[in-house]
DOLUMPA-228109 format. One record per residue (C-alpha): residue in one letter; x, y, z. Coordinates in pm, whole numbers, padded with zeros to 5 digits, always signed. Last residue first. Example, Ala and Ser with C-alpha at 12.3 -4.5 7.8 and 13.67 -1.06 7.14 Angstrom:
BEGIN
S+01367-00106+00714 A+01230-00450+00780 
This chain:
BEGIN
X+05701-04502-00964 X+05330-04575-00825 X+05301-04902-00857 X+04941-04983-00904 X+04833-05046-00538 X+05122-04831-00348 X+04963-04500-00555 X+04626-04580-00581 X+04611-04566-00165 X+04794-04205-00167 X+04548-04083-00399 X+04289-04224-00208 X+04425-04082+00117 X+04469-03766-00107 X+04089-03747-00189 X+04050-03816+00195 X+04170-03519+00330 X+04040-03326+00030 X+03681-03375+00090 X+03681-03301+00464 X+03800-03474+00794 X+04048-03723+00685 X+04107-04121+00639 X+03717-04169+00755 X+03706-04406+00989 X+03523-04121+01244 X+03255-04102+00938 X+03249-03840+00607 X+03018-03939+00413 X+02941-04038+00040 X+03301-04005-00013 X+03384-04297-00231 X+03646-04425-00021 X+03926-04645-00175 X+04015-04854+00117 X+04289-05152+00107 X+04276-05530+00053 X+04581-05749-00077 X+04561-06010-00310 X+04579-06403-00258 X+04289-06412-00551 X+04111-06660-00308 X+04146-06404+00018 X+04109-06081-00186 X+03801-06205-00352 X+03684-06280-00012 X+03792-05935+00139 X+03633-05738-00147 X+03331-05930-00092 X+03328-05849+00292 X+03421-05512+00346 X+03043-05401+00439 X+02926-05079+00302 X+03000-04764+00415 X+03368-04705+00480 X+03521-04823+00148 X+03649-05161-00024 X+03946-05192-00257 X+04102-05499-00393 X+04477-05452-00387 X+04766-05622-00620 X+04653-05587-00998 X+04986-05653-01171 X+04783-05657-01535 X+04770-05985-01638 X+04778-06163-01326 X+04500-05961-01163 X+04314-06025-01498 X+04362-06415-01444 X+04249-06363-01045 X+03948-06167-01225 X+03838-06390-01429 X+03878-06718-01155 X+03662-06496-00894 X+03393-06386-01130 X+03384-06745-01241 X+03312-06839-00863 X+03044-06586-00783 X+03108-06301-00633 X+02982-06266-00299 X+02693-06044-00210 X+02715-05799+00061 X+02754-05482-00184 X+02342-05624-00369 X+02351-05481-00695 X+02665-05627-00882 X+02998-05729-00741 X+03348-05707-00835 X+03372-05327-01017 X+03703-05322-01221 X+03836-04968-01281 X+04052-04895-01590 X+04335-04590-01502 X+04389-04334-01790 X+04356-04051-01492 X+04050-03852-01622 X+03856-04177-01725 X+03973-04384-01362 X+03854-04103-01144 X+03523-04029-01369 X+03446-04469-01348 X+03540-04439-00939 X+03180-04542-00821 X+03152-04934-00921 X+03185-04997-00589 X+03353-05366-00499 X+03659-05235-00639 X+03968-05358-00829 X+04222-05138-00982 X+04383-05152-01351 X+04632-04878-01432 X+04930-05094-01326 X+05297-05049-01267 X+05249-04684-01253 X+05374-04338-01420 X+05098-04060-01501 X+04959-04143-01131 X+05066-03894-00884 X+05123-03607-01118 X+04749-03625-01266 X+04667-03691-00944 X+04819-03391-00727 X+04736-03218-01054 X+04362-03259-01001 X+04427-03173-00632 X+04574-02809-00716 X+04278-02755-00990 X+04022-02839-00666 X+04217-02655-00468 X+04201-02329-00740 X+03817-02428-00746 X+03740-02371-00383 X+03920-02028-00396 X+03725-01934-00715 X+03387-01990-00563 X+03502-01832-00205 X+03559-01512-00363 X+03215-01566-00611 X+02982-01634-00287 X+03170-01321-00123 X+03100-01108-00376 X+02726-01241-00420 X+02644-01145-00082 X+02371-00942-00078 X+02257-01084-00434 X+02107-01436-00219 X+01902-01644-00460 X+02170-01519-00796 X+02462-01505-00623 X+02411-01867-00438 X+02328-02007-00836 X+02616-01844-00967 X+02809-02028-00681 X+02649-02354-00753 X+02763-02358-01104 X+03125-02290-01012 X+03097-02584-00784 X+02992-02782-00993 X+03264-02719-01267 X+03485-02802-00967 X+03325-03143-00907 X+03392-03206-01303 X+03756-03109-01230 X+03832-03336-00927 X+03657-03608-01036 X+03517-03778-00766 X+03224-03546-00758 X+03157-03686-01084 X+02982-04015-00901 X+02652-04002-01084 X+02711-04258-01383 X+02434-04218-01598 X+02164-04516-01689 X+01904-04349-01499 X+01977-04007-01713 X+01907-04222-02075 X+01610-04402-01882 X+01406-03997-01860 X+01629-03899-02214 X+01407-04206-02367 X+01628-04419-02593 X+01545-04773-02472 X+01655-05033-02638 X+01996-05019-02528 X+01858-04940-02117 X+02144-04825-01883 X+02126-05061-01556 X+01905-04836-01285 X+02073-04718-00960 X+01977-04771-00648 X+02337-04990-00559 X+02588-04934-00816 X+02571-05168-01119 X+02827-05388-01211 X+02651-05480-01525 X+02916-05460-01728 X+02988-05098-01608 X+02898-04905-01915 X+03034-04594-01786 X+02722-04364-01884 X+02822-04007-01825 X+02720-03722-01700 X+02845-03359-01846 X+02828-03060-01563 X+02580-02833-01413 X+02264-02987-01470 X+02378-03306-01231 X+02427-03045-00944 X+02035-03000-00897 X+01977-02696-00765 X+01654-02554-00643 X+01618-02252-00564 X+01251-02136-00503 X+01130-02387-00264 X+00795-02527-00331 X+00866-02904-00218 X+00755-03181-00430 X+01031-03178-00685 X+01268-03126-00381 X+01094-03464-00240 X+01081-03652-00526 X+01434-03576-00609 X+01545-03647-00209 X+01380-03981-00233 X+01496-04077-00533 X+01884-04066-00445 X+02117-04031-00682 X+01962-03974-01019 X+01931-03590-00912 X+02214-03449-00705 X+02096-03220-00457 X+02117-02875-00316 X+01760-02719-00223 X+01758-02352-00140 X+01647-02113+00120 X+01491-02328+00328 X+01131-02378+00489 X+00979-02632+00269 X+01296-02861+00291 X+01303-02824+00639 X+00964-02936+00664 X+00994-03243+00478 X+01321-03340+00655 X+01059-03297+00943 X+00796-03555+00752 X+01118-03780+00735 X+01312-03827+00391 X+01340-04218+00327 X+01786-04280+00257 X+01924-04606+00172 X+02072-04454-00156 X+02308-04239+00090 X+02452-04478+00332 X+02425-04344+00623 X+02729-04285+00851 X+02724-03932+00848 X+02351-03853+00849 X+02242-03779+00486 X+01960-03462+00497 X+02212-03221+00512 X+02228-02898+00692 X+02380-02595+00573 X+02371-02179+00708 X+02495-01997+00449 X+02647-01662+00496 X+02954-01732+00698 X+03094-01949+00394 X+02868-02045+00124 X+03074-02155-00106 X+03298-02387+00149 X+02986-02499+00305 X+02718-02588+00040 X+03008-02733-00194 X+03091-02966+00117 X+02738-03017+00149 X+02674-03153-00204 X+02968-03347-00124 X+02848-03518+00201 X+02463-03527+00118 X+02133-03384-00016 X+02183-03052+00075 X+01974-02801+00233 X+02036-02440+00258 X+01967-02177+00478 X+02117-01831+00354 X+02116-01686+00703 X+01877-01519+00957 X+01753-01868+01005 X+01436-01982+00858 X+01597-02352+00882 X+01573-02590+01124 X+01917-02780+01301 X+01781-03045+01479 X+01828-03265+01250 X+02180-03197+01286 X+02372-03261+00948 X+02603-02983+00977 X+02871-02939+00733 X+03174-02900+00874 X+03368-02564+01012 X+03546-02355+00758 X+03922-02353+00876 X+04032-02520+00571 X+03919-02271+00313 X+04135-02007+00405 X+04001-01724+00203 X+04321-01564+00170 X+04516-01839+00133 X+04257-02014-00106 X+04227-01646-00296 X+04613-01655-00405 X+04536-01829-00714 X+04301-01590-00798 X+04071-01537-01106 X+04032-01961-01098 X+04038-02090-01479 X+03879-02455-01444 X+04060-02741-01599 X+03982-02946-01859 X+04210-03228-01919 X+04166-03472-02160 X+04160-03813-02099 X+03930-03904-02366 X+03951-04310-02376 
């Protein structure tokens, strides 16, 4: 497994204090909110499209998302005003292969920036047994078309803390490029969002090189970049359908690999019912826990903004393998 660490060069380490990153407010995802404003106006797909949207942006950008907090994102249908709003901003800030109704509606749209954060760093396919995540299409062996090749593409990277920051540098050429006014300040807060996102890759690379276990149970298949860059093996439980129970060989493997590698927690997350993990938990006689996959941000949410919860899960990893 390529563990290798590539971090992204920030010009300043001191430009997160200056900037002060924390204080920018949250994303709005007001439907209310139009665009045609007097700022950058742009529209993002979800949570960590969003965050990028917000914390690149600044004062300049005025965000909105089309994923309510809450909502679970591959259950979203974009509304004839989500329509409009698309038509009428400045840019278009999605992640394609994650939810088809926001590609076919950018692709539909005549907006001139569109950017679609999957372009901007290396996807994988994590071969995930067949654990498939929800909306998303099982990799195809017979099939070598690039079209089936992206379907089959593991679209969490944003839970990699370097492959989200190679995003984010990509989205900040892109907001110099549609708004050249304030490219400066686009590039400032570019390099201050990247030196946290360096910091927090070396919060985990510190916080996990020595464990009891690098094996972690999940009901999500969404943590394959987490467990790659950390030398950690995720287990997904279930297959399409989150509020299906696993069946009772899935049960019996997986109590003999929680034996076998001092698994202790199943982990379940905000948006999608807790019962499978919970079950599994029950008949295993493991322990249950939240590993959130940060498709929203929600008042259970264990922290306001990307990094409040990234260390929550951090923290969470920690106790459940052994952290030593």
């Amino acid at each position: 497994m390529n563990v290798r660490r590539r971090l992204i060069s920030a010009t300043a380490a001191t430009a997160a204090t200056a900037l002060g990153l924390g204080a920018l407010s949250a994303c709005s995802s007001d439907s209310a909110a139009k665009g045609n404003t007097d700022k950058f106006d742009v529209v993002a797909s979800f949570y960590p499209m969003a965050f990028l949207a917000e914390q690149i942006g600044g004062d300049h950008a005025n965000v909105t998302s089309l994923t309510e907090p809450g909502q679970e994102p591959h259950d979203l249908e974009i509304s004839t005003k989500q329509r409009a709003q698309l038509e009428e901003a400045d840019a278009a800030l999605y992640l394609k292969g994650l939810q088809p109704a926001v590609d076919e509606a950018v692709g539909q749209t005549g907006i001139k920036t569109k950017i679609d954060a999957a372009t901007l760093t290396h996807l994988e396919d994590h071969g995930t047994g067949g654990h498939t995540h929800e909306g998303e299409e099982a990799h195809s062996e017979e099939s070598h078309s690039e079209e089936e090749e992206e379907h089959g593409r593991d679209p969490h990277v944003w839970l990699d803390p370097v492959k989200y920051a190679e995003i984010a540098q990509g989205v900040g050429k892109a907001f110099e490029k549609a708004d050249p006014d304030h490219a400066a300040d686009y590039k400032k807060n570019t390099e201050a969002l990247v030196t946290k996102l360096n910091g927090l890759d070396g919060d985990f690379e510190n916080g996990l090189k020595n464990t009891k276990s690098k094996v972690f149970f999940t009901n999500h298949a969404a943590f394959g970049y987490l467990a790659e860059r950390y030398g950690l093996t995720q287990e997904a439980i279930s297959g399409l359908d989150p509020e299906s129970e696993p069946s009772g060989a899935r049960v019996r493997e997986l109590q003999q690999e929680a034996k076998a590698d001092g698994v202790t927690t199943v982990f379940y997350e905000t948006l999608v019912s807790d019962k499978t993990a919970k079950t599994l938990a029950r008949d295993a006689k493991l322990k249950t826990d939240v590993l959130d996959p940060l498709e929203g941000i929600t008042d259970t949410s264990r922290g306001d903004d990307y990094f409040q919860v990234m260390e929550a899960n951090l923290k969470a990893l920690q106790t459940a393998l052994g952290a030593k």
